[in-house]
C-alpha positions in Angstrom: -32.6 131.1 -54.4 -32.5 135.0 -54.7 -32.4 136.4 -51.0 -33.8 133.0 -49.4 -31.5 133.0 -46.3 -32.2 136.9 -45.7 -36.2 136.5 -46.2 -35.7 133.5 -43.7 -33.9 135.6 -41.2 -36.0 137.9 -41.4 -38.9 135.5 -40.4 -36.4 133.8 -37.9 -35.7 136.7 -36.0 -39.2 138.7 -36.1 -40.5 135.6 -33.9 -37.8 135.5 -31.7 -36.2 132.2 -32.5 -32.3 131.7 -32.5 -30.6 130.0 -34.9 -29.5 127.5 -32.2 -32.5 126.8 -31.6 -34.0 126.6 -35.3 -31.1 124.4 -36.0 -31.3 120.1 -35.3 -29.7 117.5 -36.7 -31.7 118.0 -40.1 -29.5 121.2 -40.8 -26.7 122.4 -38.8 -26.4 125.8 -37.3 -23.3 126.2 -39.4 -24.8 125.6 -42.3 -27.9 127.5 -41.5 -25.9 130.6 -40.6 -24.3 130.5 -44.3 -27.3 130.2 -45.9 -29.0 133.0 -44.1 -25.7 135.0 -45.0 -25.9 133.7 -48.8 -23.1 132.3 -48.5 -24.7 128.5 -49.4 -27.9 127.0 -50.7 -30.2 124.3 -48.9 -32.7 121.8 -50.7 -36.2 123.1 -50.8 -37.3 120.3 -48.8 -34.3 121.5 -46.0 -36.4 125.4 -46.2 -40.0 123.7 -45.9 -38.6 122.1 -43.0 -37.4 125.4 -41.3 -40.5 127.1 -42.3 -42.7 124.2 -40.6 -41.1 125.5 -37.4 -41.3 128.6 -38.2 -45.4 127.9 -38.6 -44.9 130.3 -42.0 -46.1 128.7 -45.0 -44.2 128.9 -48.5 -46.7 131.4 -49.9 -46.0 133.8 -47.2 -42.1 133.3 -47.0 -42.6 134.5 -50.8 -44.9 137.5 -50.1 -41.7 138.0 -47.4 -39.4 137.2 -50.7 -41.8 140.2 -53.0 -41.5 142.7 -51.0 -45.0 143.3 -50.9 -48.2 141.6 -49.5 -51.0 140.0 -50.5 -53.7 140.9 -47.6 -55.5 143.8 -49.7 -55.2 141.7 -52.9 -56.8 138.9 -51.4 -59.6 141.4 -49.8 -60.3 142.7 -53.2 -60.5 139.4 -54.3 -62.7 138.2 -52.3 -65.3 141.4 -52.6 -65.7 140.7 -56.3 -66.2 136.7 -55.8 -69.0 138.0 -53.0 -70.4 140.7 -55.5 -70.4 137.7 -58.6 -72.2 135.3 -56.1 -74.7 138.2 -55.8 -74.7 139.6 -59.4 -73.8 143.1 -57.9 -71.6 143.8 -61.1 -71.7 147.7 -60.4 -69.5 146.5 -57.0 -67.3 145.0 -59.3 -67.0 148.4 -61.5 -66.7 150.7 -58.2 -63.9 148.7 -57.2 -62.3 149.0 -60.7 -62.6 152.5 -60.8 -61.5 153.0 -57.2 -58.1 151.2 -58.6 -57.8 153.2 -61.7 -57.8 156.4 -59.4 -54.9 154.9 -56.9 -50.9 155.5 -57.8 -50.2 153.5 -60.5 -48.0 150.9 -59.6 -47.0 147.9 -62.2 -49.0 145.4 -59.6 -51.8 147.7 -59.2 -52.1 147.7 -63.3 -52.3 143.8 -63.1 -54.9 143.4 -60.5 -56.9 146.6 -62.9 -56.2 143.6 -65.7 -57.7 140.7 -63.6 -61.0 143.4 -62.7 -62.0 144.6 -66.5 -61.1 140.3 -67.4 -63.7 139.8 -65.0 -66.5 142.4 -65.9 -65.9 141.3 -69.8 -67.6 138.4 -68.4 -70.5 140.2 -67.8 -70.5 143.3 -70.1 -68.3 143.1 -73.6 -67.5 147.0 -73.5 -65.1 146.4 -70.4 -62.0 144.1 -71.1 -58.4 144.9 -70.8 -56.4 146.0 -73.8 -54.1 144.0 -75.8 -50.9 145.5 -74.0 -52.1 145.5 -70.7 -52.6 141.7 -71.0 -49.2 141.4 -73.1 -47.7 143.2 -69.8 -49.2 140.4 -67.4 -48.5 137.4 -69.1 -44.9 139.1 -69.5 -44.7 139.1 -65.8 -46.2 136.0 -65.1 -43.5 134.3 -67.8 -40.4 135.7 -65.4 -41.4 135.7 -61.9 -39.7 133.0 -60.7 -42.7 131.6 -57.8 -46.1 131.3 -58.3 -48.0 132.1 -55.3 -51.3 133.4 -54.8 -51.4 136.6 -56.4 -49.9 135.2 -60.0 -52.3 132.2 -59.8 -55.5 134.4 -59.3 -54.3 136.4 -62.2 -53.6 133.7 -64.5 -56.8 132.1 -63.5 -59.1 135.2 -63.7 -57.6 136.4 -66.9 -57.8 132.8 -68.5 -60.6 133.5 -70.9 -58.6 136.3 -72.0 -55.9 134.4 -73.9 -54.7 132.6 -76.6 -55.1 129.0 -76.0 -51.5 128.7 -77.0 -50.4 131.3 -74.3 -53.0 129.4 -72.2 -51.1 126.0 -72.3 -47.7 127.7 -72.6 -48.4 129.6 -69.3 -49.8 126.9 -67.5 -46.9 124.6 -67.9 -44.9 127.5 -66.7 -47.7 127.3 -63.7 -46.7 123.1 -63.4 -42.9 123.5 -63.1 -42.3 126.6 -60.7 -44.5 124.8 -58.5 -43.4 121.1 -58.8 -40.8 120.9 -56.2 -42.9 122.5 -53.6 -46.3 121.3 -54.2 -46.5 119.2 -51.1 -46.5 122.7 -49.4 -48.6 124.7 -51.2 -51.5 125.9 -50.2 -52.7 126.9 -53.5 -53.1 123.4 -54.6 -56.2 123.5 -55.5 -56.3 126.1 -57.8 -53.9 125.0 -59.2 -55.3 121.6 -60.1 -58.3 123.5 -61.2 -56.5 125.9 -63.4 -54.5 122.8 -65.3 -58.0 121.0 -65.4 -59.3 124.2 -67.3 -56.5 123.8 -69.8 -57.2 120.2 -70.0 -60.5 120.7 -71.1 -59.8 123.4 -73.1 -57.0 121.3 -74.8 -59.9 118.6 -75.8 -62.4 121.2 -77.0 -59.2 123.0 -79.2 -58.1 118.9 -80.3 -54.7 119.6 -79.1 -54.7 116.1 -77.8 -51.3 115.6 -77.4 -51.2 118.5 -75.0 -54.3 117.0 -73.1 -52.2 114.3 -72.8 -49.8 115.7 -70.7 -51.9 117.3 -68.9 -53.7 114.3 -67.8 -50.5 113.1 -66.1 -50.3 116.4 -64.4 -53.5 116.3 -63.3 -53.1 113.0 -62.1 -50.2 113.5 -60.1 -51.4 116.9 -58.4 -54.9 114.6 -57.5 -52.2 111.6 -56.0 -53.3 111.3 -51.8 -55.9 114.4 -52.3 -59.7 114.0 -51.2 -61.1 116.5 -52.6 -64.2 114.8 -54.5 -65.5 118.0 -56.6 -61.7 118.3 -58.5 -61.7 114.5 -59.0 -65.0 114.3 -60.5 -64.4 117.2 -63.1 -61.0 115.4 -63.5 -63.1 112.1 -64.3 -65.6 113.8 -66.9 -62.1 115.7 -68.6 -60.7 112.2 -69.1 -63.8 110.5 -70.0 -64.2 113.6 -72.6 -61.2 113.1 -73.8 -61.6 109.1 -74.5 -64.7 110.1 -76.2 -63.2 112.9 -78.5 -60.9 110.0 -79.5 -63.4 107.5 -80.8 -63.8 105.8 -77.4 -67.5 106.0 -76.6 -66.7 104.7 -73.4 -65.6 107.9 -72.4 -69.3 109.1 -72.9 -70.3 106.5 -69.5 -67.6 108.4 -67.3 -69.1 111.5 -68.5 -72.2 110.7 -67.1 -71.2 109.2 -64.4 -69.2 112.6 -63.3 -72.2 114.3 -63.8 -74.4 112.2 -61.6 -71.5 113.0 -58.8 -71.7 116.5 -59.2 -75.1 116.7 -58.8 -75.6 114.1 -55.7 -72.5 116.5 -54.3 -74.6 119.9 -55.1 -72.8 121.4 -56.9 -75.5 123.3 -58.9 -73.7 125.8 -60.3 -71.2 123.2 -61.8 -73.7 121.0 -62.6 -75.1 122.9 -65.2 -72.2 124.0 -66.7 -70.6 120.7 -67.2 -74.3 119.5 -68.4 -74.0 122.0 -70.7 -70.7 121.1 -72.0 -71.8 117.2 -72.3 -75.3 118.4 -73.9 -72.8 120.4 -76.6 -70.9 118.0 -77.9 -72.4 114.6 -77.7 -75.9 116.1 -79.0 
């Protein structure tokens, strides 16, 4: 855990709490002060703990870990979901442009990435190159926590990629975040990200690796109550049964559907209708 004791003495110390005190009989102040020195490791379950008390989620103690922070990133992102809702795309250019005249900095060239993946959406002459989408999934490959920041970029870059990148990435997604799922807060995207590549898997006829992904998706789902991310998790598996020969996988189609749309979700609604009105018809 590279620098895990300093970020968490950092954290420790900036609100004022000793170590006796932050120390109980889950870990001992002994073995506390090593880790904080780097002298030892703890479980990941021991360093949820601590940062429970320390009311600091995971995804912060990582922006801690970075270096840098999140706050203007998430700002950003959430001006360009507000101008999408509203179809102001020429927001969505004045805020790439205003990036393309900052300092460049290797983040700053990612989040310029995630804008023209975006506006490709919407306009086929803006998209990001081939190397500056080469450079991001290079990044998102070796950084060894996905938080926020690398989620939003896989996610909004998705339709970007290769499907093989796609799947490649998003198991890459599933394992740096098993072992700490329970406190992320990010777990819905990410169910909706590996859902997207579950689909995708079907429509490609990589069953195999929609396979897996099932079992992903159905552990990430295990205690949740979100009803939107299990219904689309219902019509991916009764699209998959149905790609297979299965027609009953055409019923739990339908039956999604008629979820999403006693739920209102509109905008999903129709794209999943869609979806179901391409391939069965």
């Amino acid at each position: 855990m590279d620098d895990f004791g300093k970020t968490l003495r950092f954290i420790r110390t900036s609100k004022q709490v000793s170590i006796n005190k932050l120390a109980d009989d889950v870990i001992s102040k002994s073995q506390l002060s090593r880790f904080e020195r780097g002298e030892s490791e703890i479980s990941c379950s021991k360093l949820n703990y601590l940062l429970n008390k320390l009311n600091t989620s995971f995804d912060e103690f990582l922006i801690i870990n970075r270096g840098f922070s999140d706050y203007d990133f998430k700002i950003m992102i959430n001006e360009v979901r507000d101008s999408t809702a509203s179809n102001d795309i020429q927001n969505i250019i004045k805020i790439l442009e205003s990036y393309q005249n900052k300092d460049k900095s290797t983040l700053k060239n990612f989040e310029i990435t995630l804008l023209k993946s975006i506006l490709n959406n919407y306009s086929k002459d803006i998209y990001p190159s081939k190397s500056e989408l080469e450079e991001l999934v290079d990044y998102l490959f070796k950084v060894e926590h996905w938080g926020y920041y690398e989620i939003s970029l896989f996610g909004n870059c998705f339709r970007q990629l290769t499907y093989q990148t796609i799947f490649l990435l998003t198991k890459e997604l599933l394992n740096k975040i098993r072992y700490y799922i329970r406190a992320e807060s990010n777990k819905r995207l990410v169910i909706q990200l590996t859902i997207n590549c579950l689909i995708v898997s079907i429509d490609k006829g990589h069953f195999k690796n929609a396979r897996y992904l099932l079992k992903e998706v159905e552990y990430l789902l295990n205690n949740e109550t979100s009803f939107y991310e299990k219904t689309v998790f219902i019509y991916a598996s009764g699209y998959l049964l149905y790609k297979e020969g299965n027609l009953d996988g055409k019923d739990k189609m339908l039956d999604a559907l008629k979820v999403l749309k006693i739920l209102s979700e509109d905008k999903f609604y129709k794209n999943y209708i869609e979806h179901y009105n391409k391939i069965v018809n």
